[in-house]
C-alpha positions, 0 to 999 in steps of 0.5 A, a space after each residue: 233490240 230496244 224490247 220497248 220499241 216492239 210495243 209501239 206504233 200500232 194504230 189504237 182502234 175502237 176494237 183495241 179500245 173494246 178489248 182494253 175494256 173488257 181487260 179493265 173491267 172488275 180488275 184492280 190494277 193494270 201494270 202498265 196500261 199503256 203498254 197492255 195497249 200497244 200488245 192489243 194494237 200490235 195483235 190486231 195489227 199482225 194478227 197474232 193472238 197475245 199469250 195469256 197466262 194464269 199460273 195456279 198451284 193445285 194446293 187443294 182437290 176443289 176450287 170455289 167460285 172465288 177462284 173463278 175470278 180471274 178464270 172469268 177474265 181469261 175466258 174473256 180474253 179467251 174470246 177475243 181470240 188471245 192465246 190462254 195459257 192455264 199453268 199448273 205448278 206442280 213444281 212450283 207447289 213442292 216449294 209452297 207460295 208464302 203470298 200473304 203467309 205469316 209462316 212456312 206452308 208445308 210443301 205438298 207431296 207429288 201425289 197430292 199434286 197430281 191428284 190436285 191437278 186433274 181436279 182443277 183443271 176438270 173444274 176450270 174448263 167449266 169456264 174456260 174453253 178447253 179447245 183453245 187452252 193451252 195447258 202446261 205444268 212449270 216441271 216442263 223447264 223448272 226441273 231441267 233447271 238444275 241446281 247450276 240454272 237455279 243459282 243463275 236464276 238467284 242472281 237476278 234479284 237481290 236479297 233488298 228487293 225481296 225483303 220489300 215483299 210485304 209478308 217477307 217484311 213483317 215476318 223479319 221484322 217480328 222475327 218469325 222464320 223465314 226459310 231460304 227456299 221460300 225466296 225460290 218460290 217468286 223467282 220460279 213463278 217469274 221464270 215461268 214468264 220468260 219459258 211461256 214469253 208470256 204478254 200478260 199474266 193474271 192473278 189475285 193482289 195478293 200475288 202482286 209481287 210475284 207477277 212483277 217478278 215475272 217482268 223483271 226476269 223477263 227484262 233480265 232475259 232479254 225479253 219483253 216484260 209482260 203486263 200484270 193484271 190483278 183481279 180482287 179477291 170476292 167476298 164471301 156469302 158474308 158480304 165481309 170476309 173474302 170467299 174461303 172454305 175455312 170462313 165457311 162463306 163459299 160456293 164450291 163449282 161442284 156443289 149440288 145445283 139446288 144448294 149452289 142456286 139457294 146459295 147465291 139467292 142468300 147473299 144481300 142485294 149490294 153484294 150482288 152487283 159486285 158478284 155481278 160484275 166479277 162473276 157474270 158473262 153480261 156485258 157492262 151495259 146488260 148488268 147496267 140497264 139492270 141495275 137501273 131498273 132495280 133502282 126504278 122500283 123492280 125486285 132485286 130478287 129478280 136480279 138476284 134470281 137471274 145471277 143465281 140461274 146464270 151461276 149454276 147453268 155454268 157450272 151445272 145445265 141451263 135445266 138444273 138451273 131451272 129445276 134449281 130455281 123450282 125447288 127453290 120456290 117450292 120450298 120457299 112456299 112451304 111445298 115438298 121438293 119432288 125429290 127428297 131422301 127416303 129413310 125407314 126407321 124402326 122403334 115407333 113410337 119414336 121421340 121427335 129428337 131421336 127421329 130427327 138424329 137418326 134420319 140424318 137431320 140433326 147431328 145430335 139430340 141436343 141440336 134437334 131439341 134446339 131446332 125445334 126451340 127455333 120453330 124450324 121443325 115441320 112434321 107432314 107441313 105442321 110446325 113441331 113446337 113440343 119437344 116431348 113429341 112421339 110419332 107412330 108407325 107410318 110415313 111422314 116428310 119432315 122438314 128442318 129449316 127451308 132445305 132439309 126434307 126426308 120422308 120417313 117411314 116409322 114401324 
């Protein structure tokens, strides 16, 4: 059968058209868009829901909110109806994915994976809908595979074609080790396609290769290729780097409410629509109509406020959100959180720096010294500016900078 005649002739109508641009938005590319069309045609034509597939490799226990990107974007096609199909790579992890590696990445253990991988997918049903998920792990049909099918597998690509993958190239070319079996990495992150038959698979521009991989195979098998959609990469609290645990620039889905809150209120106010469109559940329109009335005069801190209460009742409660924005206020206006550590200390008189040490607020005697330098020290809401200050038994809340609070009692 013509693999191409499959996706045509189907009526294109304003509910496709609706359903491309809930696909398109925020993304960075869509290969090929005509075809992603007559899919979405072709289901609203037959009433059969179009298989969705995200493939994540679980490298590390927790994920952040830069990975909830195309999670987002799942969870809207998710509620179009369309099959999703989160897929963990526990097989393709023992591999490593050299996507955008200047060196091999050490293969993880079994252990580590499996551990990863209950994490990830607790985390990611926070945003996806888990009574309309499908779950499946790539060791389902990558170990029955066998050294015979992975050898035909090979034979489906050409050493030329993969040395044009971009970190491939620059590593050959400045002589820098490439090992055979990182090849096997895009191969079996392709043939996951053809096992899924999979109509579109998403991920970040950095995995661009690998998801054109995927249609490639899925041709060599006789399959209909999938379409790719890839998603940017969010840039961190620094408005610069992409969101990274190493850039210390992120937002972890599992922080406290109160610190994920604060987070989002700090980053700046371009970042913000961007943050909007890629993280947000509101329509187009409701974050245009925002945008316009910041431009005509309001706060853009009440828009900032709105996506910081969204963000964390997502991954948190609607009332963690609300007590998260009061604490947040409650600080901002010199106020004491109604809940903060208690911590009893022996030795009064005691020293400032020391008390900050040993009630956990400074690392160090030295850091305590520079805090209070800075003006960032508050003893019972006074700002503390002698180094040399000794404090006599009794209760204090000391504050350092806008988010540390302990009351501490001194005998």
């Amino acid at each position: 059968m013509n693999q191409a005649a499959a996706v045509t002739n189907h009526p294109v109508t304003d509910r496709v058209r609706e359903a491309l641009a809930v696909t398109l938005r925020g993304c960075d590319e869509l290969i090929p868009q005509d075809a992603w069309v007559q899919k979405l045609a072709r289901s609203e034509a037959t009433g059969v829901p179009l298989r969705i597939k995200l493939g994540l490799d679980p490298t590390a226990p927790d994920i952040h909110i830069g990975h909830t990107v195309v999670l987002n974007k799942m969870r809207q096609l998710q509620d179009l109806g369309h099959t999703v199909i989160f897929l963990i790579g526990d097989f393709t992890s023992m591999i490593g994915d050299p996507s955008g590696r200047n060196s091999t990445r050490p293969p993880l253990t079994a252990e580590q994976i499996k551990v990863n991988a209950e994490t990830y997918y607790k985390q990611a049903s926070l945003v996806l809908d888990p009574a309309k998920t499908e779950i499946r792990y790539n060791s389902e049909w990558s170990d029955p595979l066998g050294a015979r099918g992975m050898i035909q597998l090979a034979a489906k690509y050409t050493v030329a074609r993969m040395m044009e993958r971009d970190d491939f190239h620059k590593r050959f070319t400045t002589n820098q080790s490439i090992s055979v079996h990182e090849f096997l990495y895009p191969l079996m992150q392709g043939y996951d396609s053809v096992a899924l038959k999979s109509d579109l698979e998403l991920g970040g521009t950095d995995q661009k290769f690998n998801l054109l991989m995927g249609r490639h195979l899925q041709q060599e098998y006789g399959q209909e290729p999938q379409c790719i959609l890839t998603m940017p990469l969010l840039e961190g609290l620094d408005g610069v780097d992409k969101m990274s645990k190493s850039k210390n620039n992120y937002i972890g889905i599992s922080e406290e409410p109160n610190t994920m809150f604060a987070k989002v209120l700090s980053i700046s106010d371009t970042l913000m629509w961007r943050w909007y469109t890629l993280l947000s559940f509101k329509s187009e329109a409701e974050i245009a109509a925002l945008k316009a009335e910041v431009e005509g005069g309001r706060n853009p801190k009440d828009a900032k406020v709105a996506l910081a209460k969204e963000i964390t009742a997502r991954f948190h409660s609607a009332a963690a959100a609300d007590a998260a924005e009061q604490d947040f206020n409650n600080r901002s206006k010199g106020g004491v959180p109604d809940e903060i550590p208690e911590v009893s200390l022996s030795g009064a008189p005691m020293g400032i720096g020391a008390l900050l040490k040993a009630a956990g607020l400074a690392p160090s005697g030295s850091e305590a010294n520079r805090l209070i330098d800075g003006g960032g020290v508050r003893v019972d809401s006074s700002v503390v500016s002698d180094k040399g200050l000794k404090l006599a038994a009794g209760t204090y809340v000391v504050q350092v900078g806008k988010r540390k609070f302990a009351r501490v009692t001194l005998g």
